[in-house]
OpenMM code with the backbone's topology and positions (N, CA, C; nanometers):
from openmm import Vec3, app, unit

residues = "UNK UNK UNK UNK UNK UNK UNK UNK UNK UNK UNK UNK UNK UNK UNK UNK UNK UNK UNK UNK UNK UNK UNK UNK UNK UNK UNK UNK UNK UNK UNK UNK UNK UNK UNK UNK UNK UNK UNK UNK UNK UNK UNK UNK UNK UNK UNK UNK UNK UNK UNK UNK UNK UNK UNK UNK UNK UNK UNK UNK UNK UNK UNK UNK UNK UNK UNK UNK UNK UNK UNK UNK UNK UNK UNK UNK UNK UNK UNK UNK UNK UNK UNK UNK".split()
positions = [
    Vec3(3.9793, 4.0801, -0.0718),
    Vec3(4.0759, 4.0197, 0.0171),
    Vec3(4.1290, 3.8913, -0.0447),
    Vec3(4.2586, 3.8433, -0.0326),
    Vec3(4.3783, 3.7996, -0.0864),
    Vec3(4.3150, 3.6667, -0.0135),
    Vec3(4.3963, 3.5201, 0.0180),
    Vec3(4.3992, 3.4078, 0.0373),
    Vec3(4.4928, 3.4201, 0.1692),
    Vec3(4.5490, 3.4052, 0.2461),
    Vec3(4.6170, 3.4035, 0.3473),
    Vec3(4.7011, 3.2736, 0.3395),
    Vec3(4.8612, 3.2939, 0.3171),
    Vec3(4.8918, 3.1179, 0.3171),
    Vec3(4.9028, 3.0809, 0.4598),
    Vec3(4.8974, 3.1682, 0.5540),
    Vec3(4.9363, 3.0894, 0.6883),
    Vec3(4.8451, 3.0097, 0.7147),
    Vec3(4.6706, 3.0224, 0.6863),
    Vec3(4.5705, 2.9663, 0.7397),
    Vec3(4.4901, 2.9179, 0.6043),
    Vec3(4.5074, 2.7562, 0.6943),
    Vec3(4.3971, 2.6396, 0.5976),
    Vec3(4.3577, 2.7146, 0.5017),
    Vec3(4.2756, 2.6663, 0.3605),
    Vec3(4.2022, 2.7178, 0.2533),
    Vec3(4.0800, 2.6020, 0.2441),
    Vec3(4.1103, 2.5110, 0.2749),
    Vec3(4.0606, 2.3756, 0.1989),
    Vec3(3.9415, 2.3540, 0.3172),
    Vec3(3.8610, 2.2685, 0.3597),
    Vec3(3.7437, 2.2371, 0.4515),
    Vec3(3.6648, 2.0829, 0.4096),
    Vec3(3.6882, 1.9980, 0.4944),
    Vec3(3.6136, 1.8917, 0.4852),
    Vec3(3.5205, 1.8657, 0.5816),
    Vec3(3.3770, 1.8469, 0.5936),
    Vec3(3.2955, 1.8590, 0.6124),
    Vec3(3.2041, 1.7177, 0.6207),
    Vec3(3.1873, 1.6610, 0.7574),
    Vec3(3.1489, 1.5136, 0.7656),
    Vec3(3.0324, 1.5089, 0.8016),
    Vec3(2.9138, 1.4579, 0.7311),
    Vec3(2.7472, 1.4175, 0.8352),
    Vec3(2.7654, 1.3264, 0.9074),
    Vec3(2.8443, 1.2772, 0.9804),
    Vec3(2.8673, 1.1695, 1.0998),
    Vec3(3.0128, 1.2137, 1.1325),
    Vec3(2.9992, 1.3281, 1.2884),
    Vec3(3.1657, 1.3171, 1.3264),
    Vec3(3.1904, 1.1775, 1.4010),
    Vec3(3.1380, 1.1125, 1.4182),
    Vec3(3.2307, 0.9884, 1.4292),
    Vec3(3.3339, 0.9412, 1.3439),
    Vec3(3.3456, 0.9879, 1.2240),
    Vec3(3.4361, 1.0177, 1.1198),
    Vec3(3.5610, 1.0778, 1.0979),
    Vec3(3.5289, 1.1865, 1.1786),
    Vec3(3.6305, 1.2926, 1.1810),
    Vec3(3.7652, 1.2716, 1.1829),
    Vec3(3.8031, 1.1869, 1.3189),
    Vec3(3.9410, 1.1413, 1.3817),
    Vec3(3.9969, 1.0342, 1.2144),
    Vec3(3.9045, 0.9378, 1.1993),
    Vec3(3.9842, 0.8583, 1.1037),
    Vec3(3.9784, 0.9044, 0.9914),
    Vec3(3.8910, 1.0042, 0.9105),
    Vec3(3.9243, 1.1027, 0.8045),
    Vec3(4.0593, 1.1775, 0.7941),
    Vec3(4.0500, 1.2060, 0.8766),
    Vec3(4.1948, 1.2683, 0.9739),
    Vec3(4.3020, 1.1779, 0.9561),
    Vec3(4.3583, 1.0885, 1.0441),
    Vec3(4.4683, 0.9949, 1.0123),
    Vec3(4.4577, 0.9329, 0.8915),
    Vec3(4.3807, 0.9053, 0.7390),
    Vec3(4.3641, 0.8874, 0.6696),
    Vec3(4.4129, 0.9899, 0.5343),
    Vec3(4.3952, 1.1022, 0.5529),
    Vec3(4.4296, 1.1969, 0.4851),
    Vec3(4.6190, 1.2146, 0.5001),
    Vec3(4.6348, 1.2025, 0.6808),
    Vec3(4.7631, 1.2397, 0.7028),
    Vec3(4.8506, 1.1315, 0.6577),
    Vec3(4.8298, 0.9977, 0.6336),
    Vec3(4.8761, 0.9133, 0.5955),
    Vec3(4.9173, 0.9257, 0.4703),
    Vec3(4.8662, 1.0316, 0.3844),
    Vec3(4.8593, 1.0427, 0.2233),
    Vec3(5.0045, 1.1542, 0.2269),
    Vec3(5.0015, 1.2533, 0.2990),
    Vec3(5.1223, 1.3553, 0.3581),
    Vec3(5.0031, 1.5155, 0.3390),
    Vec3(4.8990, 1.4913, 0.3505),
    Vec3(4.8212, 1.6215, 0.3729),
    Vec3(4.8957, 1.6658, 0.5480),
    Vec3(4.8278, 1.7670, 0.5499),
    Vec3(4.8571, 1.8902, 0.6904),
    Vec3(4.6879, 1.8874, 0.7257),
    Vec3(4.6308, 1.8240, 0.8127),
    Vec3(4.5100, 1.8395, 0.8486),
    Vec3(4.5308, 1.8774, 1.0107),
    Vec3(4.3808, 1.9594, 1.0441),
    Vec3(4.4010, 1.9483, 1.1437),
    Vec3(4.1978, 1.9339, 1.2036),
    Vec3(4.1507, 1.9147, 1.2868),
    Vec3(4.0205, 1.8814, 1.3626),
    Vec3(4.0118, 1.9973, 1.3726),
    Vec3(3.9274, 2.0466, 1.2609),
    Vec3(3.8791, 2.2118, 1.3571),
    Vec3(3.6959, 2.2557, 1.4079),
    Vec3(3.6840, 2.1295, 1.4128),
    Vec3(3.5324, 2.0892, 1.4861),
    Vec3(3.4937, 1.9210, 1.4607),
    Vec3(3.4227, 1.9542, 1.5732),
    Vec3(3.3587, 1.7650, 1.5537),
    Vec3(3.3322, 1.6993, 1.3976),
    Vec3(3.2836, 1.8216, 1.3454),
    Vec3(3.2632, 1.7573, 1.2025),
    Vec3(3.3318, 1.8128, 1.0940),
    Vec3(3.4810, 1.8604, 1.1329),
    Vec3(3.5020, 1.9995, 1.0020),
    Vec3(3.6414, 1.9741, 1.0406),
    Vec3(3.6985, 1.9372, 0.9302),
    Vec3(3.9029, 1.9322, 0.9192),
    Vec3(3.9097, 2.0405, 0.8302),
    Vec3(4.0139, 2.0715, 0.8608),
    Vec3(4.1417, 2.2070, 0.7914),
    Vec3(4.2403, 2.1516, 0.7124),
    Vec3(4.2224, 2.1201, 0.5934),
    Vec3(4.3475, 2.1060, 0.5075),
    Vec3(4.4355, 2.2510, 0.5147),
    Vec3(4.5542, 2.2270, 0.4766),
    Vec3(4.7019, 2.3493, 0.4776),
    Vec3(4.6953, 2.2894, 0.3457),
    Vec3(4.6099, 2.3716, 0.2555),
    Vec3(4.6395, 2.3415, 0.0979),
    Vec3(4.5666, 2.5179, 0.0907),
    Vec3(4.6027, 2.5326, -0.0448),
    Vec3(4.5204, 2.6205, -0.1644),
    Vec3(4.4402, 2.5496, -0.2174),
    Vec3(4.3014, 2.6113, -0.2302),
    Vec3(4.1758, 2.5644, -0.3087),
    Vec3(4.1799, 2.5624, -0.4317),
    Vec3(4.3196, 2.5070, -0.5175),
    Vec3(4.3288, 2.4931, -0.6457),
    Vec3(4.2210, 2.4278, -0.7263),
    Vec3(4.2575, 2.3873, -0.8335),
    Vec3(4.1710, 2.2683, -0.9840),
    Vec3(4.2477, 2.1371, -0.9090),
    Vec3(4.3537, 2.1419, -0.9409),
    Vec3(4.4624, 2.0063, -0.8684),
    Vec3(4.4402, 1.9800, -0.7784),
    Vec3(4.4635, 2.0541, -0.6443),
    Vec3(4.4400, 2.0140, -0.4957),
    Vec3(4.3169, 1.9286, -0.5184),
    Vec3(4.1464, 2.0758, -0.5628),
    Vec3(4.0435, 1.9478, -0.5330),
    Vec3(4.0212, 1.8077, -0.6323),
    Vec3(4.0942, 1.8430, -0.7545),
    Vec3(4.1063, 1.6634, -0.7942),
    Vec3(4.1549, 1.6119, -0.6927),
    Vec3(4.2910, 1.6277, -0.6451),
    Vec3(4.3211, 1.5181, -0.6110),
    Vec3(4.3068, 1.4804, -0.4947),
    Vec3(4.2397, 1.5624, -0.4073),
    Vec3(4.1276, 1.5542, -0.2418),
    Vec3(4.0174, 1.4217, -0.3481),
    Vec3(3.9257, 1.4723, -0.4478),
    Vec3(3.8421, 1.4460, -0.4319),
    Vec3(3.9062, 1.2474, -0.4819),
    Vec3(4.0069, 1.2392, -0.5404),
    Vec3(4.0606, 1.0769, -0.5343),
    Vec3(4.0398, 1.0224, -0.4054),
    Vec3(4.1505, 1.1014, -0.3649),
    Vec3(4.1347, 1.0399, -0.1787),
    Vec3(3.9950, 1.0084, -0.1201),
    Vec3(3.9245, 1.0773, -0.1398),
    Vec3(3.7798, 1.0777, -0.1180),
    Vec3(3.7173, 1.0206, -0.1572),
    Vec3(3.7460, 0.9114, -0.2844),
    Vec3(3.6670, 0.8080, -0.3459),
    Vec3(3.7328, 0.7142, -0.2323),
    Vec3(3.8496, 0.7078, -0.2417),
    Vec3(3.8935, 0.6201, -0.1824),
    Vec3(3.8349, 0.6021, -0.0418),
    Vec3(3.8464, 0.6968, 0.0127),
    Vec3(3.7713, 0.7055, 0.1922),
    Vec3(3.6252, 0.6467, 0.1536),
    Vec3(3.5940, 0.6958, 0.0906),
    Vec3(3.4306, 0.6204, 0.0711),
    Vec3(3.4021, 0.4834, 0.0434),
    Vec3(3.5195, 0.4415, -0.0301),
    Vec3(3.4851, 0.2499, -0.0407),
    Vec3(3.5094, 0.1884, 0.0632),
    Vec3(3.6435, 0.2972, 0.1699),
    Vec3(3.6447, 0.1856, 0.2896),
    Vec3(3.5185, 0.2358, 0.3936),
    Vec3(3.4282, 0.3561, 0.3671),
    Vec3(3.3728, 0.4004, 0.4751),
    Vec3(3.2376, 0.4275, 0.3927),
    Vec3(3.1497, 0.3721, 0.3310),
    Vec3(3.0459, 0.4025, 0.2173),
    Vec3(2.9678, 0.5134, 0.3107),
    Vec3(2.9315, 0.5087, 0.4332),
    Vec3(2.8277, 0.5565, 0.5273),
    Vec3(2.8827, 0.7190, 0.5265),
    Vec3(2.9930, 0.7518, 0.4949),
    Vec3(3.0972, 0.8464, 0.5645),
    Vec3(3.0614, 0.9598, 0.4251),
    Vec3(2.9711, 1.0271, 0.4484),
    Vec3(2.9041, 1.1585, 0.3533),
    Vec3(3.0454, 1.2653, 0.4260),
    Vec3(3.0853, 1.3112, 0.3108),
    Vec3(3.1820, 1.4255, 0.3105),
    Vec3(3.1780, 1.5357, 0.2134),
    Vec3(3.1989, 1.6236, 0.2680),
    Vec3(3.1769, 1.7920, 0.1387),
    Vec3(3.2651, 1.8473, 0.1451),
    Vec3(3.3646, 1.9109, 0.0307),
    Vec3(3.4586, 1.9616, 0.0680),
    Vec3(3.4325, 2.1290, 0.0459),
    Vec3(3.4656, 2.2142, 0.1329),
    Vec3(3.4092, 2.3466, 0.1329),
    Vec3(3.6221, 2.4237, 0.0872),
    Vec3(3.5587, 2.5448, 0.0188),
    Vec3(3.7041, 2.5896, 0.0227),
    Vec3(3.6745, 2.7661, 0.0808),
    Vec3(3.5268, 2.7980, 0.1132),
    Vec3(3.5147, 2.9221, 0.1561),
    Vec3(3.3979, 3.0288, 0.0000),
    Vec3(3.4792, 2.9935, -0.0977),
    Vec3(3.3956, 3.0308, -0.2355),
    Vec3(3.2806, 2.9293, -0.2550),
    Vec3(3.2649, 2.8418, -0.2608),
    Vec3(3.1552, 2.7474, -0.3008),
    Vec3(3.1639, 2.6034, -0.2130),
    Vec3(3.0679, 2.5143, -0.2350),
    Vec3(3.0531, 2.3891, -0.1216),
    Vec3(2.9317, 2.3260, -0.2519),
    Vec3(2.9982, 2.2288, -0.2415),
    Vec3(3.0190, 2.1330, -0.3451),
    Vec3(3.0486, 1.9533, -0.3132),
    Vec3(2.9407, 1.8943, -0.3167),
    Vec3(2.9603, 1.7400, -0.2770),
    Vec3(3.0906, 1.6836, -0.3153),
    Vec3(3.2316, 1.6352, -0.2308),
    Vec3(3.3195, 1.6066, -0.2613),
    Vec3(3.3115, 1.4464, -0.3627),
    Vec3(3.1687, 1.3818, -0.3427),
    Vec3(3.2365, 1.2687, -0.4137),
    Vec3(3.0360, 1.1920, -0.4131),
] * unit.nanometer
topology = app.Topology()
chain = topology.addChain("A")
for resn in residues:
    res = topology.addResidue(resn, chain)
    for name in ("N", "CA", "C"):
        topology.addAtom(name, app.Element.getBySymbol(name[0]), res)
């Protein structure tokens, strides 16, 4: 089975959803398509490219210096893999 472009590929994955919401406006601020698809789990509207997760996993350094506490994994469905 194929990739589906209508539906998310990408998965971020928080050990504290208290996180979630400002992971969220943080990402969308960058011009990602996220959406809350559980207390602890956003939906990027990307393809699980080489590029995409570089350049998630930048953003993700970045989220971490303003949020050090804020453990995130980015899942794409094939493998799950510490984003940063």
């Amino acid at each position: 089975m194929g990739h589906s472009p209508l539906r998310p590929e990408m998965q971020l994955r928080l050990s504290d959803p208290s996180y979630t919401d400002r992971l969220a406006t943080f990402l969308r601020s960058l011009g990602q398509t996220v959406s809350v698809f559980a207390p602890d789990l956003l939906e990027l509207d990307v393809l699980p490219t080489r590029s995409v997760r570089s350049e998630l996993e930048i953003y993700l350094r970045v989220w971490l210096v303003l949020y050090p506490d804020a453990e995130v994994q980015m899942l794409n469905g094939e493998d799950e893999a510490p984003a940063a």
